[in-house]
C-alpha positions as CSV (number, residue, x, y, z in Angstrom):
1,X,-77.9,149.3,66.9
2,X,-80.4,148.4,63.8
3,X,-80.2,145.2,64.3
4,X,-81.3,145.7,68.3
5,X,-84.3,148.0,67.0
6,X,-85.0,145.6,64.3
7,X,-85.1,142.4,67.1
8,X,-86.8,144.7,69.7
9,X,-89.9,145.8,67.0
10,X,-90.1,142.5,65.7
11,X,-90.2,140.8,69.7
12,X,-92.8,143.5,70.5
13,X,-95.1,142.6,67.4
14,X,-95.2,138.9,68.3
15,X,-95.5,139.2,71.8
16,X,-98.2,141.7,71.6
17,X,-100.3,139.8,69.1
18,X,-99.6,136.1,71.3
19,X,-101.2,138.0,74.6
20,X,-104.0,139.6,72.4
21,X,-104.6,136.2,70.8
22,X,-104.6,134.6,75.2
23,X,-106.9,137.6,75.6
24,X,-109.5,136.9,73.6
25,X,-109.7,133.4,73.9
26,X,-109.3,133.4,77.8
27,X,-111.2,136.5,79.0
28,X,-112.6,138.5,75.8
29,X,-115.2,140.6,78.7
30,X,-111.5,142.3,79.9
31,X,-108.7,144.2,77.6
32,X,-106.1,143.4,79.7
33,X,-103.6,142.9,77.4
34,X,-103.4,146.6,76.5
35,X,-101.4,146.7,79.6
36,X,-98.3,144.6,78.7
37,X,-98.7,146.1,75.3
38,X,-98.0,149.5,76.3
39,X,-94.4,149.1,77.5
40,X,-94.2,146.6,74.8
41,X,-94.2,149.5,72.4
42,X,-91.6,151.6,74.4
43,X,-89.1,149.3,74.0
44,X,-88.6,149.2,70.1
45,X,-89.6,153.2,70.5
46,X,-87.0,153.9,73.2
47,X,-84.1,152.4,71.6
48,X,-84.9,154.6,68.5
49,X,-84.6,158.0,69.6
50,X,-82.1,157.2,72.3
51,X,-79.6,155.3,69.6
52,X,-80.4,158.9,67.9
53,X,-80.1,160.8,70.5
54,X,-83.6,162.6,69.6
55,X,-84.7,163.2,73.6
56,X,-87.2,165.8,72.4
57,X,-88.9,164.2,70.1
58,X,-88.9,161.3,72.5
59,X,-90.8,163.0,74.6
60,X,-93.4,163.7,72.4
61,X,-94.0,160.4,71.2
62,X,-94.3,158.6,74.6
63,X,-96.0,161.9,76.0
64,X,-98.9,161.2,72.8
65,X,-98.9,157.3,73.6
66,X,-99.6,157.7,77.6
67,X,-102.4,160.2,77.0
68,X,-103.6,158.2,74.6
69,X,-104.0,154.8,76.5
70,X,-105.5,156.9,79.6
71,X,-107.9,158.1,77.0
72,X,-108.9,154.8,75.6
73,X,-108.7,153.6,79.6
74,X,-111.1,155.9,80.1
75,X,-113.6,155.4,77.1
76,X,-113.2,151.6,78.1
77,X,-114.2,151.4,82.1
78,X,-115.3,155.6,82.9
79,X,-117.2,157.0,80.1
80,X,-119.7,158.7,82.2
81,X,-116.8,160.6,84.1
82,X,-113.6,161.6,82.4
83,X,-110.8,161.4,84.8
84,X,-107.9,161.2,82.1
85,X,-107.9,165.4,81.9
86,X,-106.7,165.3,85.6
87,X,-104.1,163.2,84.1
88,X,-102.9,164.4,81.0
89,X,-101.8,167.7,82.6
90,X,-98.3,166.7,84.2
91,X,-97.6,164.8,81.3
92,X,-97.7,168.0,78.4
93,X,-95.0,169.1,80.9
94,X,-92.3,166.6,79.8
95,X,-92.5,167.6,76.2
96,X,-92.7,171.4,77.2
97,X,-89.8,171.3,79.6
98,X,-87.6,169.3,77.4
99,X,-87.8,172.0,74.2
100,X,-87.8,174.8,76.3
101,X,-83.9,173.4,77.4
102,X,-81.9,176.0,79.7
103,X,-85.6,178.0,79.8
104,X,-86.7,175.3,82.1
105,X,-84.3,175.9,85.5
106,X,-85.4,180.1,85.0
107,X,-87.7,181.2,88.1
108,X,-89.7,183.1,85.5
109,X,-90.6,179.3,84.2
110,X,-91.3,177.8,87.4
111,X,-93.7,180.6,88.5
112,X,-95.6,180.2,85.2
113,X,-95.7,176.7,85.9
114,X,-96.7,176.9,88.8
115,X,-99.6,179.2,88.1
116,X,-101.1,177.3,85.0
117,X,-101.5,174.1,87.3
118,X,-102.9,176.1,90.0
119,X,-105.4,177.6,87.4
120,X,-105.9,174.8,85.6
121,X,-106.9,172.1,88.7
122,X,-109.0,174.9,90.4
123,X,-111.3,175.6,87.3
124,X,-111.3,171.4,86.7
125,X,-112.4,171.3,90.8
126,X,-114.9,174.8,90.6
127,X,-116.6,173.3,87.2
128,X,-116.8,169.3,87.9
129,X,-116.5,169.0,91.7
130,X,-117.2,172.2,93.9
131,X,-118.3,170.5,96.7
132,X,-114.8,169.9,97.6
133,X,-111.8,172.1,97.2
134,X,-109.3,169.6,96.3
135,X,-107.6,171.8,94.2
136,X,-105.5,172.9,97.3
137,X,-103.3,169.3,97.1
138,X,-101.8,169.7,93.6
139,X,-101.3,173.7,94.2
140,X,-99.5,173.1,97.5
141,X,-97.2,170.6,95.4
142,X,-96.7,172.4,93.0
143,X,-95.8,175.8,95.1
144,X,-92.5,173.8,96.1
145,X,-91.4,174.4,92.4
146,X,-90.3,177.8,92.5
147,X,-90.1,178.4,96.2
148,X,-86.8,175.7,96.3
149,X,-86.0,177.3,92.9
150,X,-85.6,180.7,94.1
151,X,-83.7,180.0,97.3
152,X,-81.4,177.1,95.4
153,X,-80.3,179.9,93.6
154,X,-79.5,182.6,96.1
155,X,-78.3,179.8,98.4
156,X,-80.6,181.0,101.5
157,X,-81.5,178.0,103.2
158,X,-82.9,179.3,106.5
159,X,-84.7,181.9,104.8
160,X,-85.9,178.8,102.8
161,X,-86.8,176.6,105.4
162,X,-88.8,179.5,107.6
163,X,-90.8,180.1,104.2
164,X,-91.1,176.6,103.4
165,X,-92.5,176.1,107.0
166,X,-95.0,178.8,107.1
167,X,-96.2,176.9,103.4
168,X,-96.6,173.7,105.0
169,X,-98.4,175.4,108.3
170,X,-100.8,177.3,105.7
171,X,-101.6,173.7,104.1
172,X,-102.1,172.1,107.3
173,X,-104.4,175.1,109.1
174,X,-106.6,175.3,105.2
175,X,-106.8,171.4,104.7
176,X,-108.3,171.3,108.2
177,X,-110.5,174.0,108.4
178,X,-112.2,172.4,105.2
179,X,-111.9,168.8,106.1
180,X,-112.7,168.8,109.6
181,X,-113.4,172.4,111.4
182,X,-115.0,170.8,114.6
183,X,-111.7,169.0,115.4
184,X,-108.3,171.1,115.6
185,X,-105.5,168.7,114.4
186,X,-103.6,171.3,112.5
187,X,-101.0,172.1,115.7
188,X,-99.7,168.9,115.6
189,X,-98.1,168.5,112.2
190,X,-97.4,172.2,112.6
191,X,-95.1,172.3,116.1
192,X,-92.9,169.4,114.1
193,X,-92.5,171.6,111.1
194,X,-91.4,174.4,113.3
195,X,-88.6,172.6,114.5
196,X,-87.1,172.9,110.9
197,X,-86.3,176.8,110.6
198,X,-85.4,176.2,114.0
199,X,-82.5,173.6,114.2
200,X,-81.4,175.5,110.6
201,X,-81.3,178.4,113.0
202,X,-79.0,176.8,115.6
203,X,-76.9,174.8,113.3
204,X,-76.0,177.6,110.8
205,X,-75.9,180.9,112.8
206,X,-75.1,179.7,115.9
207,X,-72.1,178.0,114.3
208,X,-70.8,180.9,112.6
209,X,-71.0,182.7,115.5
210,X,-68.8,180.4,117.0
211,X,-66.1,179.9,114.4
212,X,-66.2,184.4,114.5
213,X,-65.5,184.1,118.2
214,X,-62.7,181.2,117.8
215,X,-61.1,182.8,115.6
216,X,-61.1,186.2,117.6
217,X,-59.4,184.4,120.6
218,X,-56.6,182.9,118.4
């Protein structure tokens, strides 16, 4: 496995300095070779920590090296408007779910998860962009998180697909009274949700109460 890190850092190296060497001579106005150079750099990276089976510290690294080329994206082409801290977020998650281990499948996790990033993208959208509330999108996303976590593991699926309905008809009904109040647009996404809790409805209770009475008769 050296010998395959060795060849993979060494491969990387050259190839990175031939496309910064096309770069420059080609199109020096555009750093597009920081593209390619980027996965160039996971490979010799990868096969370390896999070969020693260091997943956390993995997750670190490549956590450290994406932030860092959205921040140096964004210095580049954006400096007037930093979109990168919209970015970053999800990825700090990686890292923090990987060393928190068994922690990570707990409900008490998910709903502090879910929380922070509900927190954190609605002060980002009340201090940069008010005159929109986008922050609705990324908390309705992340809501999923410990609603499917918490019926997963009491194994109520028609309780979760009634709840999981009435979330997505919530959505619907806020994104369009924001979006577009004069036009009602809501019910139609909505009456195809409902079908959901319904067919769970028909499918699981009805059946067992078919089996019961099958079972009676024999």
């Amino acid at each position: 496995m050296r010998n395959f890190i060795n060849f993979s850092l060494a491969g990387s190296l050259m190839t990175m300095i031939f496309l910064g060497i096309v770069n420059y001579t080609t199109s020096p106005q555009t750093m597009w070779f920081i593209y390619p150079c980027l996965l160039l750099l996971l490979w010799p990276i990868t096969l370390f920590f896999m070969s020693n089976k260091m997943y956390k510290q993995y997750s670190i690294v490549c956590s450290a090296m994406i932030i860092a080329f959205l921040i140096v994206e964004n210095y580049l082409y954006a400096p007037n408007h930093l979109w990168f801290i919209y970015a970053i977020y999800p990825i700090i998650w990686w890292p923090l779910l990987m060393y928190l281990g068994e922690k990570a499948k707990t409900l008490k996790t998910a709903l502090i998860g879910c929380a922070s990033t509900i927190i954190y993208y609605a002060f980002l959208n009340i201090m940069l962009s008010p005159q929109y509330p986008w922050a609705i999108y990324p908390a309705f996303l992340i809501m999923w998180w410990p609603l499917a976590l918490y019926h997963a593991q009491r194994k109520t699926f028609v309780a979760f697909s009634v709840t999981a309905s009435l979330l997505i008809s919530i959505f619907f009904i806020i994104v369009n009274v924001v979006s577009s109040p004069t036009v009602i647009w809501a019910i139609y996404p909505i009456f195809v949700t409902l079908w959901w809790p319904l067919s769970m409805y028909f499918y699981v209770y009805k059946r067992k109460m078919y089996q019961a009475t099958f079972t009676k008769r024999m």
